[in-house]
SEZAFI-380566 format. One record per residue (C-alpha): residue number from 1; x, y, z. Coordinates in steps of 0.2 Angstrom, whole numbers. Layout:
{site NUM; {X; Y; Z}};
...
REM end
This chain:
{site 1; {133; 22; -63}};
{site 2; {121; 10; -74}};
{site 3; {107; 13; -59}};
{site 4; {109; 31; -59}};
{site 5; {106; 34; -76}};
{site 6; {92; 22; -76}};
{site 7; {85; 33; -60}};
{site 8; {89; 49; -68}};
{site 9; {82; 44; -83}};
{site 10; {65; 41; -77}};
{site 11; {66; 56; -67}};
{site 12; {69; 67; -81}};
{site 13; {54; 57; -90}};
{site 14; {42; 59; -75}};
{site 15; {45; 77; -71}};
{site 16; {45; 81; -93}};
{site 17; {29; 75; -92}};
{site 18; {24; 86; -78}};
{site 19; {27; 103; -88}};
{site 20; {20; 98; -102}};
{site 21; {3; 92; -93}};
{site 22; {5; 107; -82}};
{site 23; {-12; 110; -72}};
{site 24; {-20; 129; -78}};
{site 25; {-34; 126; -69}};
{site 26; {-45; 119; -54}};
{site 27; {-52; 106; -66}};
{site 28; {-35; 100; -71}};
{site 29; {-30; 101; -54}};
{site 30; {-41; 89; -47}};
{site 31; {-49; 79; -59}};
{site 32; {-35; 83; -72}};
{site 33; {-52; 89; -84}};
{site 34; {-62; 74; -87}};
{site 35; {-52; 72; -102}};
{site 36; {-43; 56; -97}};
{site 37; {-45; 39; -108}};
{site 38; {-53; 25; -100}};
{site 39; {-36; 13; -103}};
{site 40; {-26; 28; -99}};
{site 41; {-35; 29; -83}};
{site 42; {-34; 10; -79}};
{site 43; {-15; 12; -81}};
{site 44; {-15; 28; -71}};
{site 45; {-27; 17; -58}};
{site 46; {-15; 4; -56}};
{site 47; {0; 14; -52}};
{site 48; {-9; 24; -40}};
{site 49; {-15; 8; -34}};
{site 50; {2; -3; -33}};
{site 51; {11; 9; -24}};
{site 52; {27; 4; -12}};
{site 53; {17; -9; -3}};
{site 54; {13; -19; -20}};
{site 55; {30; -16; -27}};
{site 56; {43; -18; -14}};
{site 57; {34; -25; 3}};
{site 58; {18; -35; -3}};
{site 59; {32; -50; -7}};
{site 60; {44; -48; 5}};
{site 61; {29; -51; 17}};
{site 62; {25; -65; 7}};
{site 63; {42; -71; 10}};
{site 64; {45; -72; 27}};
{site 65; {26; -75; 32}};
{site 66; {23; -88; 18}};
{site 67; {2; -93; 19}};
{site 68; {-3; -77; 30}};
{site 69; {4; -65; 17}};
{site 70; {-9; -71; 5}};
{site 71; {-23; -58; 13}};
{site 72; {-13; -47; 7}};
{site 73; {-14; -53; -12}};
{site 74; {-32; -59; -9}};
{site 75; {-39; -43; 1}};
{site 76; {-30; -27; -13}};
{site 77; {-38; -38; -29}};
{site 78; {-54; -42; -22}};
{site 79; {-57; -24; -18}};
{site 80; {-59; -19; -33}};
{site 81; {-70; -30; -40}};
{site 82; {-81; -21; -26}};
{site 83; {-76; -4; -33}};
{site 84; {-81; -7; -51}};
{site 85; {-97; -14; -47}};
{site 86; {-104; -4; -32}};
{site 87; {-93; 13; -32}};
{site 88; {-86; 17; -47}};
{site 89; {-98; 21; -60}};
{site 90; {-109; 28; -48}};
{site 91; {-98; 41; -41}};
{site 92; {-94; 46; -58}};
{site 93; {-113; 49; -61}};
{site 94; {-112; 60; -48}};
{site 95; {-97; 71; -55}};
{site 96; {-89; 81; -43}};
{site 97; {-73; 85; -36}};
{site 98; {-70; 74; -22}};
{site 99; {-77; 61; -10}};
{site 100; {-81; 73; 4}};
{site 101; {-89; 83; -8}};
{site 102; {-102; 69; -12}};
{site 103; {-104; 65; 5}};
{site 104; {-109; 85; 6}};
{site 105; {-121; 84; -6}};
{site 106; {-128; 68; -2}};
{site 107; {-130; 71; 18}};
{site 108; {-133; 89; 13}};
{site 109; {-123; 94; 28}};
{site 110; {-107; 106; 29}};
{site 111; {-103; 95; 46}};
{site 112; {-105; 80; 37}};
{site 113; {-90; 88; 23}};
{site 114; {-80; 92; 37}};
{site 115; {-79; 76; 45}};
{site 116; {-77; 67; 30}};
{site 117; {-59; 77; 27}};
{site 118; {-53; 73; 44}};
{site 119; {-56; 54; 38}};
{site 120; {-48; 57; 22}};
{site 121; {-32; 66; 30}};
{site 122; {-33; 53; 42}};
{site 123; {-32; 37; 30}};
{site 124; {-20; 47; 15}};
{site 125; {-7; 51; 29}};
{site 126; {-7; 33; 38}};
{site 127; {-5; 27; 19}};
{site 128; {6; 41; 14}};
{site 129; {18; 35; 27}};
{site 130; {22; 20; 20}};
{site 131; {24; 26; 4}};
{site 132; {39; 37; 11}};
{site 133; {46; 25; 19}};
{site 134; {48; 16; 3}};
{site 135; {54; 30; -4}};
{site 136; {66; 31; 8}};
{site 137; {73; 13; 6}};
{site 138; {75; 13; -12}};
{site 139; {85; 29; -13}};
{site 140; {94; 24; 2}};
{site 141; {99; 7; -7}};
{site 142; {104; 15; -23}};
{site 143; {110; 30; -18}};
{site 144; {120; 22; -4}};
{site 145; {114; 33; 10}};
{site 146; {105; 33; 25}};
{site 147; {86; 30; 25}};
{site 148; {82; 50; 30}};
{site 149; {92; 56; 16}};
{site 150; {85; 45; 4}};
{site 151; {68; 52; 12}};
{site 152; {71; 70; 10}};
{site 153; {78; 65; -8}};
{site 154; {61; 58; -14}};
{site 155; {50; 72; -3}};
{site 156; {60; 83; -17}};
{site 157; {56; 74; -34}};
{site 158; {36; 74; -28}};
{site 159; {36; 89; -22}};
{site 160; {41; 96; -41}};
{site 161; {28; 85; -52}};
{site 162; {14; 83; -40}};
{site 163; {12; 103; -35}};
{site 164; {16; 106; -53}};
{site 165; {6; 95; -65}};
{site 166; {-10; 95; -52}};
{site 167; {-20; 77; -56}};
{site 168; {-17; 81; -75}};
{site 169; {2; 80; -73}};
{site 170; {1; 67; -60}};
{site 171; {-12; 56; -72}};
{site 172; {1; 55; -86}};
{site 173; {15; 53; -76}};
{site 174; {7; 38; -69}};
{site 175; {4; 29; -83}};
{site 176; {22; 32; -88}};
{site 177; {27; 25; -69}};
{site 178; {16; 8; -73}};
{site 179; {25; 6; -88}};
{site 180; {43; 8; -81}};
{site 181; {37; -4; -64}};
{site 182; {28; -21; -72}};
{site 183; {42; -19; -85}};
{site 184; {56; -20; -67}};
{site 185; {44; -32; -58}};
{site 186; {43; -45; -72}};
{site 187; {59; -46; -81}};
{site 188; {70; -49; -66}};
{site 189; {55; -64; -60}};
{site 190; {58; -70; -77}};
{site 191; {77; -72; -75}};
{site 192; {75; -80; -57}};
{site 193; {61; -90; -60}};
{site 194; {73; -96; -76}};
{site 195; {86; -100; -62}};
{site 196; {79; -109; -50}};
{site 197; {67; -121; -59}};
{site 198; {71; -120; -78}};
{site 199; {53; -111; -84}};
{site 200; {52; -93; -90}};
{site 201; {34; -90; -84}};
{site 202; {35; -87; -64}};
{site 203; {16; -90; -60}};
{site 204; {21; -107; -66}};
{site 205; {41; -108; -58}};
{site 206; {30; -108; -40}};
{site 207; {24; -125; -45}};
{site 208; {39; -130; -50}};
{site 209; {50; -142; -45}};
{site 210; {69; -141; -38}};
{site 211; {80; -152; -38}};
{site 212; {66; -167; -39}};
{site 213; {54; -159; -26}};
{site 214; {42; -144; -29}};
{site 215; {49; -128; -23}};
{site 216; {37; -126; -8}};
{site 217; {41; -141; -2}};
{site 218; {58; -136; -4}};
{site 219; {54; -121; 6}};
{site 220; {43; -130; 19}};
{site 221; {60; -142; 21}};
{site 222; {70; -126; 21}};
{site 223; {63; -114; 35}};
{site 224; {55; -130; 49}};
{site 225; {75; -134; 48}};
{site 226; {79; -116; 54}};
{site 227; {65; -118; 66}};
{site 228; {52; -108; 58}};
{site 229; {35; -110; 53}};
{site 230; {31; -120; 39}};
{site 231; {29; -110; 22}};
{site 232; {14; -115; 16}};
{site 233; {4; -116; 33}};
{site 234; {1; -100; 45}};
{site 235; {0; -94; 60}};
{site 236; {-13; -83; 58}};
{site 237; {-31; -88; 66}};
{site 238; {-43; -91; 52}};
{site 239; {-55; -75; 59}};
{site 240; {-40; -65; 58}};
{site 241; {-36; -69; 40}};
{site 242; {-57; -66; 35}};
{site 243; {-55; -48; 46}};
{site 244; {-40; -43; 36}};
{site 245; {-44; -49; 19}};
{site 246; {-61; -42; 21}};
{site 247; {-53; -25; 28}};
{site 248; {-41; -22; 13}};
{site 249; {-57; -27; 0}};
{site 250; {-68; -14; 7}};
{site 251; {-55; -3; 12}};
{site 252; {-49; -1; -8}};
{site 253; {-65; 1; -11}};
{site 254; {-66; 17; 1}};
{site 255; {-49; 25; -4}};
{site 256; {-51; 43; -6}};
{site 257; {-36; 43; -20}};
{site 258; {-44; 27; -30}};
{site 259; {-59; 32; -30}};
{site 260; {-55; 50; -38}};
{site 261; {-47; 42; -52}};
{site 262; {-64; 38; -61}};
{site 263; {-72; 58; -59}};
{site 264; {-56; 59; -71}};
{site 265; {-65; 50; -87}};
{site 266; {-76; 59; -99}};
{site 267; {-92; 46; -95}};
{site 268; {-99; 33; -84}};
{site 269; {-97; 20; -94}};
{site 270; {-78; 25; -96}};
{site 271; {-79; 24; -78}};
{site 272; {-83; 3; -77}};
{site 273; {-71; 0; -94}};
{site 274; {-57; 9; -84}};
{site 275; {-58; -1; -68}};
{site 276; {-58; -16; -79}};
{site 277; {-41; -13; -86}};
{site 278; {-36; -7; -70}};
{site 279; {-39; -24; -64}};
{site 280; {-32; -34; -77}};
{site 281; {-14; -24; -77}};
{site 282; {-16; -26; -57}};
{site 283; {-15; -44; -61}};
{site 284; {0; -46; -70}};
{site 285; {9; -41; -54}};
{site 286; {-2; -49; -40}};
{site 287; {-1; -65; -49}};
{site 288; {17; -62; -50}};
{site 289; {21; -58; -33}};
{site 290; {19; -75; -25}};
{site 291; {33; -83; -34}};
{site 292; {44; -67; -30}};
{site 293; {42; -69; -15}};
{site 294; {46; -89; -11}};
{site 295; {60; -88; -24}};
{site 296; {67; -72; -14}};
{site 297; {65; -83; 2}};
{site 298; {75; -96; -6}};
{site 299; {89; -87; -13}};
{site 300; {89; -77; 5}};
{site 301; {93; -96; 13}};
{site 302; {104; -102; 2}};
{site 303; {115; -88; 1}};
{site 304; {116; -87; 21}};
{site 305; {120; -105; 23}};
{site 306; {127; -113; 5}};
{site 307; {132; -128; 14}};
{site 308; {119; -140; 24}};
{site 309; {104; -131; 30}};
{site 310; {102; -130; 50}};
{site 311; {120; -136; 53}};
{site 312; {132; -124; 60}};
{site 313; {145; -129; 48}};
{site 314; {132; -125; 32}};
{site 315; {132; -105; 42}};
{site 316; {143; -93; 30}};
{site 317; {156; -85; 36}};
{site 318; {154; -67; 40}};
{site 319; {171; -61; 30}};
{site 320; {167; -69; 16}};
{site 321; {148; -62; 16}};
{site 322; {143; -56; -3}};
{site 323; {144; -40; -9}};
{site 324; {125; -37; -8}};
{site 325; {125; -38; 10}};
{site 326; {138; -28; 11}};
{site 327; {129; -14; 3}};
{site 328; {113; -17; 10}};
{site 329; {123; -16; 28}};
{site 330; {125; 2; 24}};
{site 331; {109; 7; 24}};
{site 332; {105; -2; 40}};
{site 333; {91; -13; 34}};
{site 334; {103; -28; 34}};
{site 335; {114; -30; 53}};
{site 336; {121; -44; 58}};
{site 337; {128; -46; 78}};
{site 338; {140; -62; 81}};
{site 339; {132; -65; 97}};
{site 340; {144; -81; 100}};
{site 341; {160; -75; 91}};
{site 342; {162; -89; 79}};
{site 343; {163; -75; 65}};
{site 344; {150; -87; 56}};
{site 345; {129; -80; 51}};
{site 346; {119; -90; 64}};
{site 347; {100; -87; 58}};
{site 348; {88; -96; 66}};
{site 349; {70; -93; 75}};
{site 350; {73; -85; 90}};
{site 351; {56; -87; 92}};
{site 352; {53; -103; 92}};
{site 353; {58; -112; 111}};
{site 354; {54; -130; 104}};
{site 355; {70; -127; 91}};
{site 356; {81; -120; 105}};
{site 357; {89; -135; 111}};
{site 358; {96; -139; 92}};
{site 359; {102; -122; 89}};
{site 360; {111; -120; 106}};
{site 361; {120; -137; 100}};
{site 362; {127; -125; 87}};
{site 363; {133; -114; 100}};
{site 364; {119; -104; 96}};
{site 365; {116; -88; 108}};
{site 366; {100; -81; 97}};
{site 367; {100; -74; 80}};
{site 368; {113; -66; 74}};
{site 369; {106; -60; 58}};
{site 370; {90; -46; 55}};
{site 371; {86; -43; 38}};
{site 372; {71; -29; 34}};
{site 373; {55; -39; 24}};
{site 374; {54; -22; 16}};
{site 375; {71; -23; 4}};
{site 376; {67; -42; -5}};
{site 377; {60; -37; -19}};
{site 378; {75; -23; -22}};
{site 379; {89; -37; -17}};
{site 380; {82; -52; -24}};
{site 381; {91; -48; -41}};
{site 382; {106; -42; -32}};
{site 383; {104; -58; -20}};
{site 384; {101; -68; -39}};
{site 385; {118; -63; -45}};
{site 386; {107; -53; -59}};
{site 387; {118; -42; -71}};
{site 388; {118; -24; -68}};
{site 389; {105; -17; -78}};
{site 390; {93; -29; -73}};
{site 391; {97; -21; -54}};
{site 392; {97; -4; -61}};
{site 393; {78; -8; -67}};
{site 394; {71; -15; -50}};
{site 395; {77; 2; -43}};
{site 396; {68; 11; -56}};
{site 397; {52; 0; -54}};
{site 398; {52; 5; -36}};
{site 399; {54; 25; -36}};
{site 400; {41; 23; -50}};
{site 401; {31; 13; -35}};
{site 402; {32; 23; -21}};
{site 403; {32; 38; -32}};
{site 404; {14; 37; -40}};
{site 405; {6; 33; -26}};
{site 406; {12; 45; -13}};
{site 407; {10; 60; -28}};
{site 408; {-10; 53; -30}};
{site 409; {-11; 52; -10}};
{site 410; {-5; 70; -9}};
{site 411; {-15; 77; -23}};
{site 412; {-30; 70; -11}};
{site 413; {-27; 79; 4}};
{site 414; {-21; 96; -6}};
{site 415; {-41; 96; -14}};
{site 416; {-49; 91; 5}};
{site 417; {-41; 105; 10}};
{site 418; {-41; 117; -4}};
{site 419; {-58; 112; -11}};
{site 420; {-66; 105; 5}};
{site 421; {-63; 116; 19}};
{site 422; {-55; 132; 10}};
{site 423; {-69; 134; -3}};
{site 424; {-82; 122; 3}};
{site 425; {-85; 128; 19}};
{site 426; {-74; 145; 23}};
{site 427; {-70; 155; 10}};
{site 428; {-84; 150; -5}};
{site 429; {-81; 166; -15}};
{site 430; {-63; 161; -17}};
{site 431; {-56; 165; -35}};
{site 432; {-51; 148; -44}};
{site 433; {-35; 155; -46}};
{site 434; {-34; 158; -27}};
{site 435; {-40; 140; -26}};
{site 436; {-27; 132; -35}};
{site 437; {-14; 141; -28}};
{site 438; {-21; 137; -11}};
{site 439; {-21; 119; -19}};
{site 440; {-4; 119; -22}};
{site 441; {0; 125; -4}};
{site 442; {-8; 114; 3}};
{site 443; {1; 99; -8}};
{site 444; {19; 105; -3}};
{site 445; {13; 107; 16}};
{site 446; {6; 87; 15}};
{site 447; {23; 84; 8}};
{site 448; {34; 91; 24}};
{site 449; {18; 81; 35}};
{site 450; {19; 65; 26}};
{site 451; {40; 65; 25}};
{site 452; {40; 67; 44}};
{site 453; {29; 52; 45}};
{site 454; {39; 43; 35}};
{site 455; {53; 43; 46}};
{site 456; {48; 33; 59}};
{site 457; {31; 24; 50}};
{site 458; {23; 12; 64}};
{site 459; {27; -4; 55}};
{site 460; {35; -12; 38}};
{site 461; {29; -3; 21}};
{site 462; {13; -16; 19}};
{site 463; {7; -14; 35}};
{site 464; {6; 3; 36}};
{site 465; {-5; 3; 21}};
{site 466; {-14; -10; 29}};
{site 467; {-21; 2; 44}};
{site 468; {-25; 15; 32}};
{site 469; {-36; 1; 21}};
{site 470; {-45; -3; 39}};
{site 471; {-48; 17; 41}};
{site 472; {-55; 18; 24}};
{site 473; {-65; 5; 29}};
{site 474; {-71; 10; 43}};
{site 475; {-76; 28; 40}};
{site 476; {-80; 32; 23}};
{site 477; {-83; 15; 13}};
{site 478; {-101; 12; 24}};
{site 479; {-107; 31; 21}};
{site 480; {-103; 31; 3}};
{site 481; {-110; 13; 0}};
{site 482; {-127; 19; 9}};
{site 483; {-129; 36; 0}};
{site 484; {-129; 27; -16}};
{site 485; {-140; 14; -11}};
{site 486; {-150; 19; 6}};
{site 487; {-162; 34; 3}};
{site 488; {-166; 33; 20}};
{site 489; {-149; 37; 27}};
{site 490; {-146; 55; 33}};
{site 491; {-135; 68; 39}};
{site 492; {-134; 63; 56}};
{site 493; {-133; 46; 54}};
{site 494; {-119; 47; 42}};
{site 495; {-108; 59; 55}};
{site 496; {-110; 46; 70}};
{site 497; {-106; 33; 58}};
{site 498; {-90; 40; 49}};
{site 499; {-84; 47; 70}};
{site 500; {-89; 30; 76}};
{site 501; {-77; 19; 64}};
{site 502; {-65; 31; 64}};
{site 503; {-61; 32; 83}};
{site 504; {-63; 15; 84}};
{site 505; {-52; 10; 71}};
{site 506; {-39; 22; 74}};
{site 507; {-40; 20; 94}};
{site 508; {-37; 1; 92}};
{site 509; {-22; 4; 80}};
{site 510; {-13; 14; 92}};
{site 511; {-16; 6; 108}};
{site 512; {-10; -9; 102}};
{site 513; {5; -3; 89}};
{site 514; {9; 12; 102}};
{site 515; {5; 15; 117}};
{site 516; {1; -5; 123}};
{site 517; {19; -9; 116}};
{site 518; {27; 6; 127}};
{site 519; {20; -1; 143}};
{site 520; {36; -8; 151}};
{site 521; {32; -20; 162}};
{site 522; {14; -22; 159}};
{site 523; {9; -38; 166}};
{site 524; {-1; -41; 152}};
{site 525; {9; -33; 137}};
{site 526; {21; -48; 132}};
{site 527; {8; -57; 123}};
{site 528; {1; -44; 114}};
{site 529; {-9; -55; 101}};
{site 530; {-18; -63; 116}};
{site 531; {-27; -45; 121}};
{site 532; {-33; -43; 102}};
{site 533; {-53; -41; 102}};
{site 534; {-59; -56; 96}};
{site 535; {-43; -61; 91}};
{site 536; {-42; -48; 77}};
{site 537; {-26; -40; 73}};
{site 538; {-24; -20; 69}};
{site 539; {-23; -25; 52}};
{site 540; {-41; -33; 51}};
{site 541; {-50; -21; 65}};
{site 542; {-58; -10; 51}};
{site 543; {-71; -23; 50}};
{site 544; {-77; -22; 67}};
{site 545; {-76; -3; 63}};
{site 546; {-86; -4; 48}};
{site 547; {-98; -15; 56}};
{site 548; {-100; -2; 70}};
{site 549; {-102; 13; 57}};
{site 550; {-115; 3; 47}};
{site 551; {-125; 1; 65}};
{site 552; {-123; 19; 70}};
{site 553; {-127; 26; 53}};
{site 554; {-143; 16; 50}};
{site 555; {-148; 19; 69}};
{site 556; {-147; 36; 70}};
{site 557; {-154; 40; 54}};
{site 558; {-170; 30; 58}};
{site 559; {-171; 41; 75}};
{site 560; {-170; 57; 67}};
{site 561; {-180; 67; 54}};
{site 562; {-178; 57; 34}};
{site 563; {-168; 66; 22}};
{site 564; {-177; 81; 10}};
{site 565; {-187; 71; -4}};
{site 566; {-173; 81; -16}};
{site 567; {-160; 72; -9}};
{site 568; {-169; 55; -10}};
{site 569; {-173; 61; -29}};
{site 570; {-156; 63; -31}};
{site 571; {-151; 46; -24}};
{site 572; {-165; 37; -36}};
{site 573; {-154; 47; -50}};
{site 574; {-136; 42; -48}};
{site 575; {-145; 23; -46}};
{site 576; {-151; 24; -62}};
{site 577; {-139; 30; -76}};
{site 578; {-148; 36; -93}};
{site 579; {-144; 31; -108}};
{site 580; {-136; 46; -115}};
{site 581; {-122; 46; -101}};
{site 582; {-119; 27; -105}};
REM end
């Protein structure tokens, strides 16, 4: 009862805030008037920004994957240190609408516009996905339903405060969403980190020690006794951890829905001040989020086997199981199998063949126990033995999560396609009340698109975001980067860049997350890691795509005619930022 009047609550807050910010035109719609504060915006920007992936997968990837999931927390930070500097302010100079409309201008092309939102819809539905996903794993936990419902439940609550407020709406409601998800992020890591290692801070907990030795250790101890890798070492070969953080750096900096939060701010100045704050509240969770994670994974072990670690008299008894993993069965994203009948949780590495001989002295007849990465961060306080309001926050941090990202991501498309396409290019004499109803259209058809995705997503909530970081990288971050700072770069250079790193990038996800996986019998498909290019993963590709776009762009635009001298004029002039704008 606690949870759902914490949920309904924030609800009611988010969807108040909605009506009273309620979009009356194509300026508040989509750039919700110029009007927004700089920390306003920064708060706005990181609630965008830590969207499901941050909140509820970033450290549950962390605490299965241990050292690999770092790119994660190295690659979304980094990124916007290269948005501040290089995209940020001078976008805003520019001042228009949306990210295909400055590629328009800039390549002085209606093709170029088009292609640009067949990126865009490309990389916001790929993120979009996981956002619904999470969406549908919070309210499926809290609701106590299946996934789908809980899906179709969150496709509802966007669809009211996302087609209603426009950006205006959606602006405010996300700084109301930040406030709600660092405040259900940090408290229950302050009681856990209390817990396990006596020190309130959590940054500081993950050096701590346990019971006379530091908690990695501890964990290192823990896991290479279960069979699996060691926590603070990966797997991961050293190229692909350079491919994947450099992918999700430049790949924030090429995010259609982050980098429309800074036409939102009155000047260009505001622009760099906002993307500072948006860094430093950022921070308080990504610094955050490795402890979560290791202490998740820690309270995970010990709850499955209290007694002595990888001995099959330390595995807990099915029957006497706690009451978390009985609601968390419920939703599917906890199942166990007793593949031996012992009525006892047997979780070891299946997929380790050197630990085989000691588990199968258990009795061991392969893991018995599959636990989704995605629900840590939601289950740790209920795995924690946290009181009830403290649960009742994590579930409102999340929806607040998944929430203000998906509504940002949605507002994106909604203006590609009612700005872009409808106006830009096919009906110019539209009315802007036709516009923003067309707007609105459009936002509630991406809804229905994006909640179908989210049903069956090609991978865990991080990941997902992941391939739609290596899309953004690929296809618009190189011709964004060069019209700003490339005069010589021209219309047809930047089409054959932003098709080449798009096909590319999206052909090399696909093939090896779908169609390579569905090759029964393949003689070549059980290692898939070992057919990678380069021994890049689908995660870090965007690089290689990026790299390709750069090529193609600068190639093409030397064998072909230089842009008009108006163009290059303006190029000098969103360089150079006068005074009065500063």
């Amino acid at each position: 009862m606690l949870t759902y009047l914490v949920v309904g609550a924030s609800f009611a807050l988010y969807i108040g805030i909605a009506v009273w910010s309620r979009a009356h035109n194509t300026g508040d719609f989509y750039i919700a008037g110029k009007g927004v504060s700089p920390i306003a915006n920064g708060m706005a920007t990181a609630a965008d920004w830590m969207s499901a992936a941050s909140f509820i997968s970033m450290a549950g990837l962390i605490a299965f994957l241990g050292y690999d999931g770092s790119v994660y927390l190295m690659g979304w930070t980094g990124g916007y240190v290269l948005l501040a500097l290089f995209l940020a302010p001078y976008l805003r100079k520019f001042g228009k609408f949306t990210v295909p409309e400055f590629i328009a201008e800039r390549y002085y092309s209606k093709t170029a516009r088009i292609v640009a939102v067949v990126c865009l819809i490309f990389i916001s539905f790929t993120y979009v996905a996981g956002q619904m996903r999470g969406v549908g794993i919070v309210f499926s936990r809290f609701l106590e339903v299946e996934v789908t419902v809980g899906l179709i439940i969150g496709m509802g609550i966007v669809f009211v405060y996302a087609v209603l407020g426009g950006m205006k709406g959606v602006t405010y409601t996300q700084v109301a969403q930040y406030c709600v998800l660092i405040f259900a992020y940090t408290v229950p890591a302050v009681f856990i980190a209390i817990q396990i290692s006596g020190n309130a801070i959590p940054q500081l907990a993950f050096g701590s020690d346990v019971g006379g030795i530091s908690l990695l250790d501890k964990l290192d101890d823990i896991v290479t006794s279960l069979g699996f890798t060691q926590y603070t070492s990966g797997e991961k070969s050293t190229i692909d951890i350079f491919c994947i953080t450099l992918a999700l750096m430049v790949g924030t900096a090429g995010l259609p829905h982050v980098i429309v939060r800074f036409f939102t701010v009155p000047r260009v100045r505001d622009a760099r001040i906002s993307a500072g704050y948006a860094l430093l509240f950022i921070a308080i969770l990504y610094t955050t989020a490795p402890a979560v994670g290791a202490m998740a994974r820690y309270n995970l072990i010990n709850t499955i086997q209290p007694g002595d670690i990888g001995a099959v008299n330390g595995n807990l008894v099915y029957d006497e199981r706690p009451e978390w993993m009985h609601t968390w069965e419920n939703t599917g994203l906890v199942v166990f199998e007793d593949k031996n009948g012992d009525g006892r949780i047997q979780y070891y590495n299946d997929a380790n063949p050197d630990f085989t001989p000691v588990a199968d002295s258990y009795g061991w007849q392969g893991n018995e126990l599959t636990v989704d990465r995605d629900i840590m961060v939601l289950a740790n306080p209920e795995i924690a033995g946290l009181p009830n309001w403290v649960i009742a926050l994590v579930a409102a941090g999340g929806i607040a999560a998944a929430l203000s990202t998906a509504a940002g991501l949605l507002l994106v498309i909604s203006a590609a396609v009612s700005h872009d396409l409808i106006k830009g290019i096919f009906v110019p004499s539209i009315s802007e009340k036709g516009e923003l109803r067309a707007g609105r259209i459009a936002a509630a058809f991406a809804i229905l698109v994006a909640g179908y995705l989210g049903f069956d997503p090609p991978g865990w909530v991080a990941q997902v975001v992941a391939f739609a970081f290596g899309l953004a990288a690929a296809s618009l971050f190189p011709v964004i980067l060069l019209g700003i700072f490339y005069k010589r770069a021209n219309k047809q250079g930047a089409i054959a860049g932003m098709l080449t790193g798009l096909i590319f990038t999206y052909g090399y996800i696909e093939f090896f997350k779908g169609l390579f996986l569905k090759w029964a019998g393949a003689p070549w498909g059980e290692n898939v890691a070992a057919n990678w290019l380069f021994g890049i993963s689908p995660e870090g590709i965007g690089v290689i795509g990026m790299i390709l776009n750069f090529i193609v762009a600068i190639s093409v635009s030397h064998m072909t005619s230089p842009p008009p001298d108006h163009i290059q004029h303006m190029v000098e002039h969103i360089r150079v930022p006068r005074a009065a704008e500063e």
